[in-house]
C-alpha positions as CSV (number, residue, x, y, z in Angstrom):
1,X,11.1,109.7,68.2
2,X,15.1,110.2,68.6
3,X,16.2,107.6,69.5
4,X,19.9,106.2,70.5
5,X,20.7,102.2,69.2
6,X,23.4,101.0,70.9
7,X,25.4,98.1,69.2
8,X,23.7,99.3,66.2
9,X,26.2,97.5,63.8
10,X,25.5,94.0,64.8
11,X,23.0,91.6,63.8
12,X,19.7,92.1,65.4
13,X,20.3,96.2,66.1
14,X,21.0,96.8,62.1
15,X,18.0,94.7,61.6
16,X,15.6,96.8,64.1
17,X,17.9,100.2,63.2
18,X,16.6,99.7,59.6
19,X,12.7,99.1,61.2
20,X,12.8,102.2,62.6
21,X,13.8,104.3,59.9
22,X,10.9,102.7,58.2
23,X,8.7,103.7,60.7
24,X,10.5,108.0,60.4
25,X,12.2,107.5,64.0
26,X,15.8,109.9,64.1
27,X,18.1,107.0,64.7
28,X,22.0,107.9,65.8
29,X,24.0,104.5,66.4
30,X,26.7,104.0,69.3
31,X,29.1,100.8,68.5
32,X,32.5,100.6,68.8
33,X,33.0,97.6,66.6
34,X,34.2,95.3,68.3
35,X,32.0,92.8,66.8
36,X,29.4,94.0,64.6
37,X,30.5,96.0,61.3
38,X,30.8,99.3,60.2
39,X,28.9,99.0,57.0
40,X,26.0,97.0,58.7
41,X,24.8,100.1,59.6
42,X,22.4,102.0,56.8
43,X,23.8,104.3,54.9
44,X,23.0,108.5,55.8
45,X,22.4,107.0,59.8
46,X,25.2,109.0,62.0
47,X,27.2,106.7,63.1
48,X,29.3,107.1,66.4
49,X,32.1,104.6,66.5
50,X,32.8,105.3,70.3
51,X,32.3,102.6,73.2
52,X,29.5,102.2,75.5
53,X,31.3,104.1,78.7
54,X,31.0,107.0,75.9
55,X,27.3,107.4,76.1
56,X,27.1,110.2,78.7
57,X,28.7,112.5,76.0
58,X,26.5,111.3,73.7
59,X,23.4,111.6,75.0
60,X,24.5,115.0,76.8
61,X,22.0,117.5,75.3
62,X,20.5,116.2,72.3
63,X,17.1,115.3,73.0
64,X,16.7,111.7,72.6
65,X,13.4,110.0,73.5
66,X,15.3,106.5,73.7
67,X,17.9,104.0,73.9
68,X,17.8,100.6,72.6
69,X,20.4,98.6,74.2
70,X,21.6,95.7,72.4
71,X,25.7,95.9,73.3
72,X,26.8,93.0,74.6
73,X,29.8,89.7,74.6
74,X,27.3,87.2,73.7
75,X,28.9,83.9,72.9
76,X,27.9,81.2,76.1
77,X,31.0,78.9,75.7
78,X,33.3,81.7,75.8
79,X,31.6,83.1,78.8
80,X,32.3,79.9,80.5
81,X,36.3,80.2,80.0
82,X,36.4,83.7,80.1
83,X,34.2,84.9,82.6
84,X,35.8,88.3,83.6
85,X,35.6,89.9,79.9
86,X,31.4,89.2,80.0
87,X,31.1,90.7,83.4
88,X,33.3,93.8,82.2
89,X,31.4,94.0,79.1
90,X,28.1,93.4,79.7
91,X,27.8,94.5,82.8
92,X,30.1,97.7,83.7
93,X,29.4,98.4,80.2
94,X,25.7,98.6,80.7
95,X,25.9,100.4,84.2
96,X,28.0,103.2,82.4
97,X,24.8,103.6,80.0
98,X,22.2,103.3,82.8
99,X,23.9,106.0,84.8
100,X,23.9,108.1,81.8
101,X,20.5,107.4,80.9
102,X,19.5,108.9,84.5
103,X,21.4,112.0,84.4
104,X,20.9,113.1,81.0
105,X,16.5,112.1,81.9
106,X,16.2,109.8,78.7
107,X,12.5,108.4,79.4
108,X,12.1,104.8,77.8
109,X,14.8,102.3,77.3
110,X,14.2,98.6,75.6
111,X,17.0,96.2,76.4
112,X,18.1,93.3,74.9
113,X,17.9,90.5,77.0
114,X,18.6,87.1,76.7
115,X,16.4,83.4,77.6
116,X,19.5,82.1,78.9
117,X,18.9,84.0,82.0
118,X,16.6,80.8,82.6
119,X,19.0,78.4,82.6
120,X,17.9,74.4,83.0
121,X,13.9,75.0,83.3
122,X,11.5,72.3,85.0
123,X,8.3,73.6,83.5
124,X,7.7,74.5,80.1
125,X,6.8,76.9,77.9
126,X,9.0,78.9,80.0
127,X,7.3,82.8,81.3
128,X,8.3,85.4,82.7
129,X,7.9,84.2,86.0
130,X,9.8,81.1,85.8
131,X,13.0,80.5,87.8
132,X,16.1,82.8,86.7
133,X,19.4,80.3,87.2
134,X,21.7,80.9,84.2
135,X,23.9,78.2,83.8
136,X,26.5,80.6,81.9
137,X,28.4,84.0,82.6
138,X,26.5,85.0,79.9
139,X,23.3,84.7,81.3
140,X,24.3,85.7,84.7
141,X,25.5,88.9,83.3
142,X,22.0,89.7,81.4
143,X,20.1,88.9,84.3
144,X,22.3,91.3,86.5
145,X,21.7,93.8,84.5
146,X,18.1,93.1,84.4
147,X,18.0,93.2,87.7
148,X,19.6,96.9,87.7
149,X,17.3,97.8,85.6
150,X,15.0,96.7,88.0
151,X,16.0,98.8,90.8
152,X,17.2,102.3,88.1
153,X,13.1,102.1,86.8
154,X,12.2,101.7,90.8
155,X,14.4,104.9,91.8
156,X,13.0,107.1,89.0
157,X,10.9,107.5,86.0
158,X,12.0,105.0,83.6
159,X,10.1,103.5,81.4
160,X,11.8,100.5,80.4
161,X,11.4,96.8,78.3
162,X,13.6,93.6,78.7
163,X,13.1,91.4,75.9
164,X,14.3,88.4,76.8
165,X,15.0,86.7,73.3
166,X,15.1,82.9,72.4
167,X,17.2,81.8,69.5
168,X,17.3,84.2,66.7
169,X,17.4,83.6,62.8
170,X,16.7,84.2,59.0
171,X,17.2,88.0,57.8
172,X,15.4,91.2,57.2
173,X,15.7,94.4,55.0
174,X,19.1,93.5,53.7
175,X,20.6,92.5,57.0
176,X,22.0,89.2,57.9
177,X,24.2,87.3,60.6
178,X,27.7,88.1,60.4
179,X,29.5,87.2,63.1
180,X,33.3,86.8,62.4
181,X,33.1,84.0,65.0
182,X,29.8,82.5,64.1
183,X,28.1,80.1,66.9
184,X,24.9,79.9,66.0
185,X,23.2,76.8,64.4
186,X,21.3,78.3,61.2
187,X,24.1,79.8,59.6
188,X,26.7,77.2,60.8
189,X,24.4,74.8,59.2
190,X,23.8,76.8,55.6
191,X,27.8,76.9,55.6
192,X,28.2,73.5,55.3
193,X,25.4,72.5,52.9
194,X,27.1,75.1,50.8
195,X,30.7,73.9,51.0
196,X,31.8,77.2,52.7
197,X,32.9,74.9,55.8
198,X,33.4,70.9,55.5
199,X,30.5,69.7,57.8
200,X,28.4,70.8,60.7
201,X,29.5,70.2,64.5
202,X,26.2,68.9,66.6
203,X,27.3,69.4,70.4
204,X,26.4,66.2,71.8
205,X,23.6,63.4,70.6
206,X,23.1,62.8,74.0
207,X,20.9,64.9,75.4
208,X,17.7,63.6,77.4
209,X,15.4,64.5,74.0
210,X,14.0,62.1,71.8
211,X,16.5,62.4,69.2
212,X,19.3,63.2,71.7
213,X,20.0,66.9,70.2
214,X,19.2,69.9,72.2
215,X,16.0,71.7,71.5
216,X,15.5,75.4,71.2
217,X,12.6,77.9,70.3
218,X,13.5,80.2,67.4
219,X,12.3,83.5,66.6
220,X,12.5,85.3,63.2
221,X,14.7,88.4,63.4
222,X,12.1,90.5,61.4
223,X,9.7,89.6,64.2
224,X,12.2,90.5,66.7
225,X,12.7,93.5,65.1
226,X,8.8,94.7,64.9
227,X,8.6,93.9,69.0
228,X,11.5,96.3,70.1
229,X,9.7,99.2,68.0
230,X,6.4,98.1,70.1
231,X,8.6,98.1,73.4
232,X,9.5,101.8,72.6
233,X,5.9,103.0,74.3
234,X,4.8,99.8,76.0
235,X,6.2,100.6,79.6
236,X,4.4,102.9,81.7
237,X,6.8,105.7,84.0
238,X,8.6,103.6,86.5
239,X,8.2,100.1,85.3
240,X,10.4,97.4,84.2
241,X,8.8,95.2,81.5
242,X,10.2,92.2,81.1
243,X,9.2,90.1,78.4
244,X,10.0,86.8,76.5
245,X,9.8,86.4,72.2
246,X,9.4,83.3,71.2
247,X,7.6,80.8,68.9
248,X,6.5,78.8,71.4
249,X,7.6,75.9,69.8
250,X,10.8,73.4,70.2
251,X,13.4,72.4,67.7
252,X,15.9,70.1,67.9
253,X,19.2,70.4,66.1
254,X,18.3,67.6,63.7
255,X,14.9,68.8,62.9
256,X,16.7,72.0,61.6
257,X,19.1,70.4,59.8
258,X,16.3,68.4,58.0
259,X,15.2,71.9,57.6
260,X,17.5,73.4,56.4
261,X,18.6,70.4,53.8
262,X,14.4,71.1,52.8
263,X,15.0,74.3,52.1
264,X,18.4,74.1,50.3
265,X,17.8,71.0,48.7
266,X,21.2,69.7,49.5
267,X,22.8,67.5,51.8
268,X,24.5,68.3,54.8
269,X,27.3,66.7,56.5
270,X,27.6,66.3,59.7
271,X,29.9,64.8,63.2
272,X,28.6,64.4,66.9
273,X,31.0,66.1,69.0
274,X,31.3,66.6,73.2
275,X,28.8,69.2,74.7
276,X,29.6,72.7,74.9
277,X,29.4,74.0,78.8
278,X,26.8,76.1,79.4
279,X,24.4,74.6,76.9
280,X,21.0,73.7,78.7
281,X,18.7,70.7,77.4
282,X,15.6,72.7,76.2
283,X,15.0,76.1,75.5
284,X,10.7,77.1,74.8
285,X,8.6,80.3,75.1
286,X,5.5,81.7,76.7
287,X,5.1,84.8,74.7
288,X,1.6,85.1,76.3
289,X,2.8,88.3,78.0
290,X,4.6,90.0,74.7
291,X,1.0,89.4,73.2
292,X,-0.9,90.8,76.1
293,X,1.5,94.2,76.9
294,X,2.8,94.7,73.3
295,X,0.2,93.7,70.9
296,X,3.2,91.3,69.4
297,X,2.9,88.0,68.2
298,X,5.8,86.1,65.7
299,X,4.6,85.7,62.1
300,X,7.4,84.0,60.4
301,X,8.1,80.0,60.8
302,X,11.2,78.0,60.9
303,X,11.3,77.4,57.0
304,X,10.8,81.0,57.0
305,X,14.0,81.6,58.6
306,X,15.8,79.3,56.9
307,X,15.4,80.3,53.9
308,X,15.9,84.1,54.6
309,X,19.0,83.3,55.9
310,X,19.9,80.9,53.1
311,X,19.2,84.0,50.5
312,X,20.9,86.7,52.8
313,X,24.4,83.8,53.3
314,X,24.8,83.6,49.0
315,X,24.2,87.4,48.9
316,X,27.3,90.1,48.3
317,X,27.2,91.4,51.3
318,X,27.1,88.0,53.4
319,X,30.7,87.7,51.2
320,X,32.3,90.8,52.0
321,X,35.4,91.2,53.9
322,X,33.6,92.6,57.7
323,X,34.7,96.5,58.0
């Protein structure tokens, strides 16, 4: 299958990019850079450095079965002060690649999707058909385009999958977080047991949870990876799939870092801070339906995670200067 990864230089797309050369699909990447890295992507895959309002001249006569859409602002704080740069981004930029999707008749399209499109749930583990109220730009902008997805698969023959993601960690064939402005808990918290940063930031020990940290349902990236490839032929002509990945199981912040100073064997220091806005309480999966549509079901634990990421943070590449 030929198929098109957009924001293949970033985290989770070089992790699935490298899945699906495993599996002999024709992968082409289209990322402008802006925040994954060049040499993210595996070497002898054509790279397109172009951004996302390119992909009509991309996709213009060169046969490709599918786009994986994983471009995106994704950091909730910053979508809470900066609203106007998420809607531009994730949304104008994704309407550019649905249009051109449509005219050029690409067939199936997996997009990446986001649980914050949940917001502050009630009822837990949280499904597909549980309220959508974001409580960040963020999320409002991945459920928008959701919801145009929505309507494009209603008005013609797409065949599309929304995976709406939980929180993603640990590291797969090589690839590794990278962010330059790193926000998420797992690698903030190897940082500091290793010295690279002086202690870890917990945002808030106040919440309404029994050890006053937020809780959140993690998902190994490898995992995550193996469920976009299943997405590829899950949808049938016309349909929008949406589905969660998930563990189906809660973490707080605390139980992580106990993790984490398992794992490592070190100790890790840490100061309580103020909330960050946008952050909800808890965060935990149904993926009842990803089981049921796409034969997927995670394989890899928390420790798991941990320590993938911990090997993948004191490797070379985890060191280089981003390019």
């Amino acid at each position: 299958m030929k198929t098109l990864v957009v924001g293949g230089a970033g985290y989770i797309g070089s992790v699935v990019t490298r899945l699906l050369l495993q599996d002999d699909h024709e992968v082409v990447v289209l990322d402008n850079c802006s925040t994954g890295h060049a040499d993210s992507i595996p070497e002898g895959v054509h790279h397109i450095q172009a951004d996302i309002t390119t992909a009509s001249e991309v996709l213009a006569g060169a046969g490709f079965d599918a786009v994986l859409h994983f471009a995106a602002k994704s950091l909730v704080g910053e979508s809470v002060l900066k609203p106007s740069i998420y809607w531009h981004t994730n949304v104008i930029g994704s309407r550019a690649l649905l249009d051109a999707i449509t005219e050029h008749h690409v067939p199936r399209l997996v997009f990446s999707s986001t649980a914050a499109v949940y917001g502050e749930p009630e009822i837990f583990p949280i499904t597909e058909d549980s309220p959508t109220r974001p409580t960040s730009t963020y999320g409002a902008t991945k459920l928008a385009v959701d919801m145009m997805i929505t309507n494009e698969c209603a008005a013609t023959e797409l065949a599309s999958v929304s995976l709406r993601y939980f929180n993603v960690a640990g590291a797969a064939f090589g690839a590794g977080e990278r962010h330059t402005t790193e926000t998420h808990l797992i690698p903030i918290a190897l940082d500091a047991v290793a010295g690279r940063r002086d202690k870890l930031n917990i945002y808030g020990d106040d919440w309404p949870t029994p050890d006053g940290t937020p809780i959140r349902d993690y998902v190994h990236v490898e995992d995550l990876a193996r469920a976009h490839v299943l997405a590829l032929t899950a949808a049938h002509t016309g349909e929008h799939l949406i589905c969660n990945l998930g563990n189906g199981n809660g973490f707080s912040v605390r139980q992580v870092i106990a993790e984490v100073e398992r794992v490592t064997g070190l100790e890790m220091p840490t100061v309580a801070g103020p909330r960050r806005p946008g952050d909800p309480t808890r965060l935990v999966a149904s993926a009842a339906r990803a089981k049921e549509r796409l034969g997927w079901e995670p394989r890899l634990d928390l420790g798991r995670m941990v320590a993938d990421a911990w090997e993948f943070s004191n490797s070379p590449i985890a060191q280089r200067k981003p390019r």
